[in-house]
C-alpha positions in Angstrom: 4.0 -1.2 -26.4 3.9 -0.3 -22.7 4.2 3.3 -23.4 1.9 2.8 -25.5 0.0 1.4 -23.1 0.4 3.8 -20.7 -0.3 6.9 -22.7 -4.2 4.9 -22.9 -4.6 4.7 -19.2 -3.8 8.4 -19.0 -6.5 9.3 -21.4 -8.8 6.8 -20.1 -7.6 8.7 -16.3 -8.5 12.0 -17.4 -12.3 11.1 -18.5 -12.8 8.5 -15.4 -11.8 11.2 -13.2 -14.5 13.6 -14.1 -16.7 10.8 -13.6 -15.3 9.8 -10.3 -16.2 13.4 -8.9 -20.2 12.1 -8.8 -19.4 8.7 -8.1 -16.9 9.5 -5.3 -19.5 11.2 -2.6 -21.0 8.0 -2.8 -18.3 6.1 -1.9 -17.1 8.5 0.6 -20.5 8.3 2.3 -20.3 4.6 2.3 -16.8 4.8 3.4 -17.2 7.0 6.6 -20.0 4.3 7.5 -18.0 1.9 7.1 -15.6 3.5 9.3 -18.0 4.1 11.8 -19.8 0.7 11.7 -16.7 -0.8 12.4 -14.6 1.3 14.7 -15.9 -1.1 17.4 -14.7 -3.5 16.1 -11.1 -2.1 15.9 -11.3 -1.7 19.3 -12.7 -5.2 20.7 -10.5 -7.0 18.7 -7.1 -4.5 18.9 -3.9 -6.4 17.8 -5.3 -9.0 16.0 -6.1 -10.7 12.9 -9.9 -11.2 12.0 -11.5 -14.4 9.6 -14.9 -15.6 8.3 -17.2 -17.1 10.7 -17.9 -14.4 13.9 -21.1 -13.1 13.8 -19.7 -10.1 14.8 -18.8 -8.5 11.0 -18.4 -12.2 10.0 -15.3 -12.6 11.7 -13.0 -14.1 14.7 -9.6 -13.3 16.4 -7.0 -15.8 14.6 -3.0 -16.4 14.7 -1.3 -15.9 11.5 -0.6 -19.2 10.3 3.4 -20.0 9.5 5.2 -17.3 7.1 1.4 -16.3 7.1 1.1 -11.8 6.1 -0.8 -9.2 4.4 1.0 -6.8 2.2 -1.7 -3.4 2.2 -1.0 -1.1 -0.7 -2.9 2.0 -0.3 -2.9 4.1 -3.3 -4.2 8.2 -2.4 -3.7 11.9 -3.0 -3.8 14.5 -1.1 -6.3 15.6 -3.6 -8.9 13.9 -4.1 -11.7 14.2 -1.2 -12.6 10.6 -1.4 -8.9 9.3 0.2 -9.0 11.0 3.5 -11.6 8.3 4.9 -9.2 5.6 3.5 -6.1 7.7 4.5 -8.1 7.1 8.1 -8.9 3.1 8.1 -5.1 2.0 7.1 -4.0 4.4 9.8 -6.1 2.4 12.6 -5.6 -1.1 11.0 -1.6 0.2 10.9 -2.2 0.9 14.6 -4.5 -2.4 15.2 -1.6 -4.6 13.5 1.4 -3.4 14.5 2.2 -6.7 15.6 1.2 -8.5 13.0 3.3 -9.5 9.8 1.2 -6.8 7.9 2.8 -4.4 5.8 0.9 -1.1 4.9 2.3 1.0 2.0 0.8 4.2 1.2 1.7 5.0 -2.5 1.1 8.9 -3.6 -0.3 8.8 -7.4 0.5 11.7 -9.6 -2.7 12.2 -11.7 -4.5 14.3 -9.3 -1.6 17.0 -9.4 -3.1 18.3 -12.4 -6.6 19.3 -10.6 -6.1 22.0 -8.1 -3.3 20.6 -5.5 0.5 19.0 -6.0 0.5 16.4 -3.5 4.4 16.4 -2.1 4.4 12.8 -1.9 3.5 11.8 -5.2 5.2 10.0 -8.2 4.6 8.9 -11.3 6.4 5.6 -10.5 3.6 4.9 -8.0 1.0 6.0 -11.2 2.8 3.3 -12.8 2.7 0.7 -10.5 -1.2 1.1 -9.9 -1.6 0.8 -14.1 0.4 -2.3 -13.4 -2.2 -3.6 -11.0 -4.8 -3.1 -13.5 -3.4 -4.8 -16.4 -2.5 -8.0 -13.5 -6.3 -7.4 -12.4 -7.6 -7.1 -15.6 -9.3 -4.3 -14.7 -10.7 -1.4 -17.2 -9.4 1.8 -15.1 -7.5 2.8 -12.2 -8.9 4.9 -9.0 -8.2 6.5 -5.8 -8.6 5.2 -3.0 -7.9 1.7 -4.0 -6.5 -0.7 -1.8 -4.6 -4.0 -3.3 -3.8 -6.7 -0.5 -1.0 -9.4 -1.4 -1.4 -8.2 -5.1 -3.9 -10.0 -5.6 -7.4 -8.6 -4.1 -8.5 -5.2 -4.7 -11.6 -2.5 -3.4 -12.1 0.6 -2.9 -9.8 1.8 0.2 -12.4 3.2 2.5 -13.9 -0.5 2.6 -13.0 -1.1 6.6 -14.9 -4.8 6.4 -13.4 -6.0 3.1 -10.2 -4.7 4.1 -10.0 -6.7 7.6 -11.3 -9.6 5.9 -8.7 -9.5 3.5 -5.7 -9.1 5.8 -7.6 -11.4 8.2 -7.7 -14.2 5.3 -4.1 -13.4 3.7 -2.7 -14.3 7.5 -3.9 -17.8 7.6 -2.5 -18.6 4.3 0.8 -20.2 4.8 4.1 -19.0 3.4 5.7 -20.6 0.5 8.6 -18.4 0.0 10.8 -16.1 2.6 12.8 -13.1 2.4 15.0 -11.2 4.4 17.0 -8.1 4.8 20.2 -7.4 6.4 23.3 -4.8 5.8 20.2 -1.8 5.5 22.3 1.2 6.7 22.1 4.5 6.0 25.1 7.0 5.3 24.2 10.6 4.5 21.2 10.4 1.7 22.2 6.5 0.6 20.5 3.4 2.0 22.0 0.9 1.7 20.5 -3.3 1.8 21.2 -6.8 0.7 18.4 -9.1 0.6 18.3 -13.0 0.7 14.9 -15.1 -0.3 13.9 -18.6 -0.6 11.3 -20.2 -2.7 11.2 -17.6 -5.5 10.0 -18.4 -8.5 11.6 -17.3 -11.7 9.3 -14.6 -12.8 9.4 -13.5 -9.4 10.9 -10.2 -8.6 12.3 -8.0 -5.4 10.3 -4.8 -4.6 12.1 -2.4 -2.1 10.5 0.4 -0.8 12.2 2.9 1.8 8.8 3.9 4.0 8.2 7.2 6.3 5.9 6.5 8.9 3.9 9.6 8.9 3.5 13.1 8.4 1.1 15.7 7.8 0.0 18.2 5.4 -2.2 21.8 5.4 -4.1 21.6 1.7 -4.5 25.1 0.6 -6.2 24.1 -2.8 -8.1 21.7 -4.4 -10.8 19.3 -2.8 -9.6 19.0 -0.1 -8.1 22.5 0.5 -8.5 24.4 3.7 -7.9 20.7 5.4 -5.0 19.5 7.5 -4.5 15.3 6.3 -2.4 12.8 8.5 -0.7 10.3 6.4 1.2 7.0 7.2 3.5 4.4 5.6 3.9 6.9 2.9 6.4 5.3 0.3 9.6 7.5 -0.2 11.2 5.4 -3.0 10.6 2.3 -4.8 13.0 0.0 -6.5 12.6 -3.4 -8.1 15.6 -5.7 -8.7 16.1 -9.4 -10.0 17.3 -12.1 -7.8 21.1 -13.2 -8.8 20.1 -17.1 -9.0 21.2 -17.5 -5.6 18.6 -16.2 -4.0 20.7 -12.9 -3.2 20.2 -9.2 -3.9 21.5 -5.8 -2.3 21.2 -2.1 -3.9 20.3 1.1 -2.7 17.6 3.8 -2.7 17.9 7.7 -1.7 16.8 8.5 1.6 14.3 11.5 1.4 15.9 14.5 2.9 14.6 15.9 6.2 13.4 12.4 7.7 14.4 11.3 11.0 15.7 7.5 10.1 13.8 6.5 12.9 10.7 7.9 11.5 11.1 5.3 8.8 11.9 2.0 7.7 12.3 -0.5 4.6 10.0 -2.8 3.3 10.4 -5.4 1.1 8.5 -8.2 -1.0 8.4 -10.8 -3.9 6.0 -10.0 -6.3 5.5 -12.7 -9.2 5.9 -9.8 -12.4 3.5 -12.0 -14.3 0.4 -11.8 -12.2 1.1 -9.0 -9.6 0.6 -11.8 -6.5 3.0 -11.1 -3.6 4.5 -14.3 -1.6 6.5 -13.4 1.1 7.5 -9.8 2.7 9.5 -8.4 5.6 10.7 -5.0 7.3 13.9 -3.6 8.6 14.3 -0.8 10.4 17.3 1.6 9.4 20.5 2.2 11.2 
């Protein structure tokens, strides 16, 4: 059945996305105002969370609350014209945040391949994982860009106010679970981590994802071609693993070739594989 499944979303894909080529200069013109409109903001609050209640945007510099985080999933391609803007806003609130329990994972979907540029970073396991989204949303089609914070809010990525409100409000939610990693060590193209959590449910599962932090790309085709695009947090490898009882899990994931390990890192979450919501997540660096 989930092949099925997924053989409808690709045919629904492939008609959506000729109607996403109208529908996306309208949201990339409401994008790069949001962008605008709130690059202030970025700045006057810089390092910090934002909630409800500032008449500023609607919102005010809090602390993260105990076990309190924001997992950002970002999902792009290099070509479609509508993700740079998006590509842009994760990048500053990456920046903004960076000392913040917030997570930002930029995942490269595959179905824009097809129209006019192969985007290097792409995968049809990240395709998949956005299709998941959409049967846990319940929503009718997937998109680009489409941004998914704690698996369980979504919009359209170039959304800079719904996005700060969203990590802003996932923050002050207080952790019921925990995770961490240790033993993540690299030798030649293997990574190798165990993990340990707490407070997992049982239909909750580990996602590991190894992380580059940025590179950058000259399009020579397709919508955006002639451009040069700056990415970040792209994700280099994905893996999901079940939790041994214990609490305990370890594996490993291949280290894309030609990546400084210190231009990169591992992130990891629990995800509840019934409803897509994420309840605790952490990052390691690589040694």
């Amino acid at each position: 059945m989930r092949e099925v499944g997924r053989r409808i979303y690709d045919e629904i894909s492939d008609i959506k996305l000729q109607i996403m080529k109208t529908g996306r200069k309208l949201l990339l013109a409401a994008g790069l105002a949001g962008v605008a409109l709130t690059a202030g903001a970025f700045l006057a609050f810089k390092g910090r969370a934002m909630q409800p209640g500032n008449a500023l945007f609607g919102m005010q510099p809090v602390s993260p609350a105990a076990g309190g985080f924001a997992v950002v999933e970002l999902f792009t391609s290099e070509g479609c014209s509508s993700c740079p803007p998006a590509d842009a806003l994760v990048a500053a609130v990456q920046k903004e945040d960076k000392d913040l329990p917030v997570y930002v994972l930029a995942f490269h979907v595959d179905y824009w391949d097809r129209l006019g540029w192969k985007d290097a970073f792409s995968d049809a396991a990240y395709s998949d994982r956005q299709k998941d989204y959409a049967r846990w949303l319940r929503l009718s089609s997937i998109y680009t860009p489409q941004v998914i914070v704690n698996g369980r809010k979504e919009f359209v990525g170039s959304d800079a106010v719904t996005l700060r409100r969203a990590i802003g409000s996932s923050l002050q939610e207080a952790g019921k679970a925990g995770v961490s990693l240790s033993q993540v060590r690299l030798s030649g193209n293997r990574l190798d981590w165990q993990a340990h959590v707490v407070g997992a449910g049982r239909s909750t599962g580990l996602v590991v994802a190894v992380v580059e932090h940025s590179a950058v790309t000259k399009v020579r085709a397709g919508e955006n071609g002639g451009k040069t695009l700056s990415h970040i947090q792209i994700v280099r490898g994905l893996e999901t693993v079940k939790l041994d009882g214990k609490g305990n899990a370890g594996g490993h994931l291949d280290w894309p070739g030609g990546v400084d390990p210190a231009d990169g890192e591992v992130i990891a979450f629990l995800q509840d594989e019934d409803n897509g919501q994420i309840v605790a997540a952490t990052r390691s660096a690589v040694k």
